[in-house]
N, C-alpha and C positions, 0 to 999 in steps of 0.2 A: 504494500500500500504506500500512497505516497502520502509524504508529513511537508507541512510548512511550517520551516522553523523559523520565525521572525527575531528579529533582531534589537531590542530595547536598550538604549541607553542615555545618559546624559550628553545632546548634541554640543555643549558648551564645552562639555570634557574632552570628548572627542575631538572636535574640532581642533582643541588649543593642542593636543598633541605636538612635539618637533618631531620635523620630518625621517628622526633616527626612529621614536617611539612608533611613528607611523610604520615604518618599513619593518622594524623586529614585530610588530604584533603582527601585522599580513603576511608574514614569514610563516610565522607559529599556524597562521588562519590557513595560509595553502599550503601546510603539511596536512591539515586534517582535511581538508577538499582533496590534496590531489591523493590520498588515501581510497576515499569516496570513492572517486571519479576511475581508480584502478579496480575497482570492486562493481564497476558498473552500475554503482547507485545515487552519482549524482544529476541533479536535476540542474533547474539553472540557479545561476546564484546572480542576485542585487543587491546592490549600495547606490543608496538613496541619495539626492543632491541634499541641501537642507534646508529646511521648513520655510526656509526666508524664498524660497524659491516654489513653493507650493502653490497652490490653488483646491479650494474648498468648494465642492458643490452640495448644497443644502437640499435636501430632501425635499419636495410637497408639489403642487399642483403647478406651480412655477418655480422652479428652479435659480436658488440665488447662488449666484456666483460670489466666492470674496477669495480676495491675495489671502495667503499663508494660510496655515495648517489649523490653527484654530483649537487644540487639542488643549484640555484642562488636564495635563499630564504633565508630570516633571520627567518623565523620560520620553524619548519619541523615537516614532519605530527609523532605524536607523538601515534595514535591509533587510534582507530573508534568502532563507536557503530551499530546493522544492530536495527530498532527498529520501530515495526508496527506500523503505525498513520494514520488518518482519510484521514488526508491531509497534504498540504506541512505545514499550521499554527498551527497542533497540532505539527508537528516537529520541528516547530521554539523554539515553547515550550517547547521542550523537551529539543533543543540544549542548552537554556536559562538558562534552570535548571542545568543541566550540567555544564554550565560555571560559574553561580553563585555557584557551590558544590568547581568547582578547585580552584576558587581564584586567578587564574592567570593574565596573557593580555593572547596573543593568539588571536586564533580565531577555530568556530567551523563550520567546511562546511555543509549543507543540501543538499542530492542530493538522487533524487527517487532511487532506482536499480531495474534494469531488470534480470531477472534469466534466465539463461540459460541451459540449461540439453538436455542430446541427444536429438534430437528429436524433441525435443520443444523451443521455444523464445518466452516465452511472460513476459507484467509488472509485477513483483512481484503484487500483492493483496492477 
């Protein structure tokens, strides 16, 4: 099945990283992707621009448009991984790995995805 592991953290934190901090944690990050990716279980991976570059569309019968993210969170999602797992505790593992590679706080979400394509709706597997 496939998991979307999303990616939470403080964008102020991240951001202010030096470019040395940037490079060893993306080091650590595609040892555990290209792992994945030798195992034939990775999906696609993003990293998000940020929030100062977002656009919000509001839900209801007209649709309001506004600049930025809008989110009452102190963290914000910062990327996500799509990444095939047995089950939800190999993708915990996976989130794990992941979050031990960033080094950050944060947090990493775990959630099945369903695919969608003309036609058809069923579970990812």
């Amino acid at each position: 099945m496939l998991y979307a592991i999303l990616c939470y953290d403080s964008e102020e934190v991240v951001g202010a990283w030096s470019h040395e901090t940037e490079a060893v944690v993306m080091d650590r990050l595609g040892a555990v992707q290209a792992k994945l990716a030798m195992q034939g279980r990775l999906g696609p991976v993003a990293r998000l621009m940020p929030t100062t570059a977002a656009t919000t569309v509001r839900k209801g019968t007209e649709p309001l448009v506004l600049d930025g993210p809008f989110a009452e969170t102190k963290e914000q999602l910062l990327g996500f991984y799509v990444v095939d797992c047995a089950n939800l505790e190999e993708a915990i593992a996976v989130a794990s790995d992941l979050g031990r590679a960033s080094g950050s706080a944060g947090a990493h979400e775990v959630r099945p995805l369903m695919l969608y394509r003309p036609g058809d709706v069923a579970a990812a597997s």
